[in-house]
C-alpha positions as CSV (number, residue, x, y, z in Angstrom):
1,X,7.1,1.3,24.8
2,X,7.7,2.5,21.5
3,X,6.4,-1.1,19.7
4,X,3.4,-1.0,21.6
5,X,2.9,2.8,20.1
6,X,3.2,1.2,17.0
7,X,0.8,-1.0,17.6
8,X,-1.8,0.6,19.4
9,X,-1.5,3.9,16.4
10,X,-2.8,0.7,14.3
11,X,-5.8,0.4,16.3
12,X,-6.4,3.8,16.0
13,X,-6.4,4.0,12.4
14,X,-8.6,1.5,12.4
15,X,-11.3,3.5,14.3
16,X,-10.4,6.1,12.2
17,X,-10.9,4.3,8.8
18,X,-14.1,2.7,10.0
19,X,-15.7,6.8,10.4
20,X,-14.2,7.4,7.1
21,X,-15.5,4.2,5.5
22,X,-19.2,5.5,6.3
23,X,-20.0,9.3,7.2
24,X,-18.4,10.5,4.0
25,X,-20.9,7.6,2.0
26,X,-23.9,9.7,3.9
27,X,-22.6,13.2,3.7
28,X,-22.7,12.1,-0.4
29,X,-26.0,10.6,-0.5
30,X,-27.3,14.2,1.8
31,X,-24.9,16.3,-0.1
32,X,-23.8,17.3,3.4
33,X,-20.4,18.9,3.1
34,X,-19.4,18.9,6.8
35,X,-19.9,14.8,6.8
36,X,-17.8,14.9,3.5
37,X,-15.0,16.7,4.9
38,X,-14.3,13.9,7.6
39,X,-13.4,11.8,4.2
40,X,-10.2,14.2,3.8
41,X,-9.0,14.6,7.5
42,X,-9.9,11.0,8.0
43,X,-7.4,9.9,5.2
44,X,-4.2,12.5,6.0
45,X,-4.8,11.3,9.9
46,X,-4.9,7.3,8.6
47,X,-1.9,7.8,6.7
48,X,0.4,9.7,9.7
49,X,-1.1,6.8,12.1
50,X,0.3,4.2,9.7
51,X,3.5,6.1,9.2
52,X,3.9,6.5,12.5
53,X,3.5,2.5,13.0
54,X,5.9,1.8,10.5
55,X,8.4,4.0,12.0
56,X,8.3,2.4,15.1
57,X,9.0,-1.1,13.5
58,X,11.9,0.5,11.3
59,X,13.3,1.6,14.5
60,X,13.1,-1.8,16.2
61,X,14.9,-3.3,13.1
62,X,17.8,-0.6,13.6
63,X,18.5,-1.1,16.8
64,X,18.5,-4.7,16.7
65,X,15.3,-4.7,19.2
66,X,15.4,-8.4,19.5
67,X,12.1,-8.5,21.9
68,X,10.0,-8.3,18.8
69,X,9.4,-11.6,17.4
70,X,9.2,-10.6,14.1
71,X,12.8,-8.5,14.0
72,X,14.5,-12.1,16.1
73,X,12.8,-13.9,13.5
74,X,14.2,-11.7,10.1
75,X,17.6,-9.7,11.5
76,X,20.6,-10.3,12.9
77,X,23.3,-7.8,14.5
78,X,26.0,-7.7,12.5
79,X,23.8,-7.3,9.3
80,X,24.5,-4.2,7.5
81,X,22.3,-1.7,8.3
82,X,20.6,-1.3,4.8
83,X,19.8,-5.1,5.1
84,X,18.2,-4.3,8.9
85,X,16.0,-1.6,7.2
86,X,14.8,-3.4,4.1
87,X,14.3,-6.7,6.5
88,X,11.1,-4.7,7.5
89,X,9.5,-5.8,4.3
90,X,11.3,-9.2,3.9
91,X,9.1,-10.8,5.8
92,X,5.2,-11.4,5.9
93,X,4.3,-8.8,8.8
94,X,6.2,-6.0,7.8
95,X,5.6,-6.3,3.8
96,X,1.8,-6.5,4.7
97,X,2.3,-2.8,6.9
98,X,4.5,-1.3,4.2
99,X,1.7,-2.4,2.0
100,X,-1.0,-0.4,3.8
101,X,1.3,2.3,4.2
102,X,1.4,2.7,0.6
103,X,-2.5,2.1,0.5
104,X,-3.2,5.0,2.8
105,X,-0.7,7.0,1.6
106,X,-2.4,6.9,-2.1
107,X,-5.9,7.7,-0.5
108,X,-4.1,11.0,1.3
109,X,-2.9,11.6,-2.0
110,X,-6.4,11.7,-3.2
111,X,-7.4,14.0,-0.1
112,X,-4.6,16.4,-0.6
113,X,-4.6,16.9,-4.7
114,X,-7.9,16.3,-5.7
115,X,-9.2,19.4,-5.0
116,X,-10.7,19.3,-9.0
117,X,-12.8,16.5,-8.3
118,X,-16.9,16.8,-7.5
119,X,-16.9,17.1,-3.5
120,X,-19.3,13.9,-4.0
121,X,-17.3,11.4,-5.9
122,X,-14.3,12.7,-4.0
123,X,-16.0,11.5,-0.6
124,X,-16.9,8.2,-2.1
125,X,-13.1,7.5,-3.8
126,X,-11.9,7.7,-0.1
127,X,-14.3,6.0,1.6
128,X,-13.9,2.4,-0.6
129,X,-10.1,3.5,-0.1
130,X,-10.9,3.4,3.6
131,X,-12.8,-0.1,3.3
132,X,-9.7,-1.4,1.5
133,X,-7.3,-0.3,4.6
134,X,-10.2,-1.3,7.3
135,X,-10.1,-4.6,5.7
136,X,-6.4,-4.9,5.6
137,X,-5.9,-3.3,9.4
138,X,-8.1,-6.1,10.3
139,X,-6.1,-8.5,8.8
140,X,-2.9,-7.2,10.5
141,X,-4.2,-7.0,13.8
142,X,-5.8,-10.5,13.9
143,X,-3.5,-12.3,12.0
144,X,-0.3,-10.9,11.1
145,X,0.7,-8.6,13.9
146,X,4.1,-7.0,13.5
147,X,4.9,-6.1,17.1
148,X,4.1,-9.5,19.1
149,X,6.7,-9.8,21.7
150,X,9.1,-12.5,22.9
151,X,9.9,-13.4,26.8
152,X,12.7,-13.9,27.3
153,X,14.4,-11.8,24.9
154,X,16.9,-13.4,22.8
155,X,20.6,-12.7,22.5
156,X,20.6,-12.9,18.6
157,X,18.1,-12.7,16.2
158,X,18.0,-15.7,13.3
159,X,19.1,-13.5,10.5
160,X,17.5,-12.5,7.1
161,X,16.7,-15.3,4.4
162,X,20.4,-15.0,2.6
163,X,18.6,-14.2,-1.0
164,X,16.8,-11.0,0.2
165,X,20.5,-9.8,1.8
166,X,20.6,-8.0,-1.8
167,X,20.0,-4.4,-2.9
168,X,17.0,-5.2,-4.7
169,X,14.6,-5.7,-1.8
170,X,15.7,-2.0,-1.2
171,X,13.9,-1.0,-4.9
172,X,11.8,-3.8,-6.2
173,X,9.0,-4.6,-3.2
174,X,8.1,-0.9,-2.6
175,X,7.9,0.1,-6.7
176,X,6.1,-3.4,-7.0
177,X,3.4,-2.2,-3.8
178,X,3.2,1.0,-5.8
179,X,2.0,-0.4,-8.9
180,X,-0.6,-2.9,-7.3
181,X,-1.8,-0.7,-4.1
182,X,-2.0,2.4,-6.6
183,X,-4.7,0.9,-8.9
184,X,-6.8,0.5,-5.5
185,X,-7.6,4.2,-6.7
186,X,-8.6,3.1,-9.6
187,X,-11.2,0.8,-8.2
188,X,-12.1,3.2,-5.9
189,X,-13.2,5.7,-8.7
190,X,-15.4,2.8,-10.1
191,X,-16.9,1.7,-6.9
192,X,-17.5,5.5,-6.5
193,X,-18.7,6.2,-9.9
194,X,-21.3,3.4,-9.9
195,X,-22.6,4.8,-6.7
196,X,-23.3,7.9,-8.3
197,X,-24.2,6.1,-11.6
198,X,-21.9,8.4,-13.3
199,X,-19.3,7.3,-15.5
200,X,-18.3,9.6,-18.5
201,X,-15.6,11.4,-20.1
202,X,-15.1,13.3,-17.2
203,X,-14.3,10.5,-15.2
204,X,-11.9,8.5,-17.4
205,X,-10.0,12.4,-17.0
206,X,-9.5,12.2,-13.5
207,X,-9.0,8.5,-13.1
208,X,-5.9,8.5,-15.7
209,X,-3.3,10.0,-13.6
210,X,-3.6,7.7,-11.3
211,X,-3.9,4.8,-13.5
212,X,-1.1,6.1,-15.0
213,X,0.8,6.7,-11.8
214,X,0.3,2.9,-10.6
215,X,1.0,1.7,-13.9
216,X,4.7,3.4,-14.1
217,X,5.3,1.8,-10.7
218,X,4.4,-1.6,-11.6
219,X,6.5,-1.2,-15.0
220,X,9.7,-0.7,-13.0
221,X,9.3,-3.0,-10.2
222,X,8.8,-5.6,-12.5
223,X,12.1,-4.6,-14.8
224,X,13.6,-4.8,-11.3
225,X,12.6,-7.6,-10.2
226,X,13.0,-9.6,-13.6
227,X,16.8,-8.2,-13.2
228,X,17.1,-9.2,-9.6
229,X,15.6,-12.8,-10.2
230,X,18.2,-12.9,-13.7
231,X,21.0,-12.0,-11.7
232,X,20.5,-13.7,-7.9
233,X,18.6,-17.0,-8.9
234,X,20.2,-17.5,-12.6
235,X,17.1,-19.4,-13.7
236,X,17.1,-18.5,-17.0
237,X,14.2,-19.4,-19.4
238,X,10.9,-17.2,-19.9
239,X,12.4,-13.4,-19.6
240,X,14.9,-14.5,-17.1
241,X,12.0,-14.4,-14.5
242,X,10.9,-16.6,-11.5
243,X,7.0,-17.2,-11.4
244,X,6.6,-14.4,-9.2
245,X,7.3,-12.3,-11.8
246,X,5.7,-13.7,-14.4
247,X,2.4,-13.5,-12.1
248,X,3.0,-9.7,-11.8
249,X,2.8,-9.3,-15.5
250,X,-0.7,-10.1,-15.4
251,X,-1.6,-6.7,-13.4
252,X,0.5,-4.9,-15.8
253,X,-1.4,-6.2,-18.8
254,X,-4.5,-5.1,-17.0
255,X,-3.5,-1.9,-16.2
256,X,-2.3,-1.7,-19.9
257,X,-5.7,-2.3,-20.9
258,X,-7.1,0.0,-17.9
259,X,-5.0,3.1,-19.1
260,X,-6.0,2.5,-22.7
261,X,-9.5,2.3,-22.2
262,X,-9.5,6.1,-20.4
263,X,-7.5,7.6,-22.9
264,X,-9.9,6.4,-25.8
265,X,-12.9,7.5,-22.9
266,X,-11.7,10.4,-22.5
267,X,-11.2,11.4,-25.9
268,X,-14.2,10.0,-27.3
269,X,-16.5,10.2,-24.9
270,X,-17.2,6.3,-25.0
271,X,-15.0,3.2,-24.7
């Protein structure tokens, strides 16, 4: 009962995000601050829905709930239990959840603390953050369902891949998901900016925290991860990293690039 909560809370959020991914857009373009409003409760409800999703397929990793195909297919009883609750993560499904977990989680961020922001570009930030999650809900409920069930239930599950049996999935896949989900803001402040053709000092002000934010993240999942691949693979060569790693660098360099441009926007009014 409780998988299917998790699942069906997924199709809710995905009603949800598809109100907030257009009424706010309107209530901008009419300046009509009750449609606005929707864009804030619409993006603190999204994130709870989510949460409570994600709690339901922790739960089915810690008690071994071997029903769901995707905890037979990544857990096994006897694993310690740190290793049962980072398995949610280790695997395709769940690491494309905890990834919108951490999108919507940024975009209630945004509803809760930016209270500073114009009440219009605020509404438009969380309405492209919405498009991002409707566009990844869709993708988990088509494709990549977490909760699919198995009949007959199996005794045993098949056990975690024995390379992501190591503390580091614990720390680098959620700072990683940090760094790249939290520059979705970013782009959201662009999207949103261009829609009000409005980009300016002002702008560069408010979109630096959370560049800055995502780009903290990213720095220490990827000094993680560069450890974890040094240390678990032994591969030596180019910074000790695997080519995972050296594809997250790319981001970073980005972001680099991202934060310096709002700093010199912000303080001279022009890149």
């Amino acid at each position: 009962m409780i998988n299917e909560i998790g699942h069906y809370v997924l199709v809710l959020a995905l009603g949800v995000g598809l109100i907030v991914s257009t009424l706010p857009v309107i209530g901008a373009r009419r300046n009509d601050r009750a449609l606005m409003d929707i864009a804030s409760l619409g993006s603190v409800l999204m994130f709870l829905l989510v949460g409570l999703s994600f709690a339901a397929l922790t739960r089915a990793y810690a008690v071994s709930d071997f029903s769901v195909r995707n905890v037979w297919e990544n857990s096994h009883s006897l694993m310690p239990m740190i290793y049962k609750l980072t398995g949610v993560w280790g695997n395709h499904e769940g690491s494309m959840l905890l990834w919108l977990l951490i999108l919507v989680f940024f975009s209630a961020l945004v509803a809760a603390f930016g209270r500073n922001l114009p009440e219009t570009l605020k509404a438009n930030v969380l309405a492209v953050q919405a498009w991002i999650s409707v566009a990844f809900l869709l993708f988990i409920l088509l494709t990549s369902n977490p909760f699919l069930r198995l009949e007959p239930v199996p005794a045993e599950g098949q056990d975690l891949n024995p390379i992501l049996q190591d503390f580091g999935l614990a720390i680098h896949p959620p700072l990683l998901y940090l760094g790249y989900v939290g520059f979705s803001v970013c782009f959201s402040f662009a999207v949103a900016a261009l829609l009000e053709g409005r980009i300016d000092a002002a702008w560069a002000r408010w979109v630096r925290p959370w560049t800055l934010a995502a780009w903290t993240f990213l720095t220490a999942g990827i000094s993680m991860g560069s450890y974890w691949a040094y240390y678990e693979l032994g591969w030596g060569g180019w910074w000790f990293w695997d080519p995972v790693e050296n594809a997250s660098f790319m981001p970073w360099l980005a972001g680099t690039a991202l934060l310096h441009s709002a700093l010199v926007m912000e303080k001279r009014e022009a890149l």
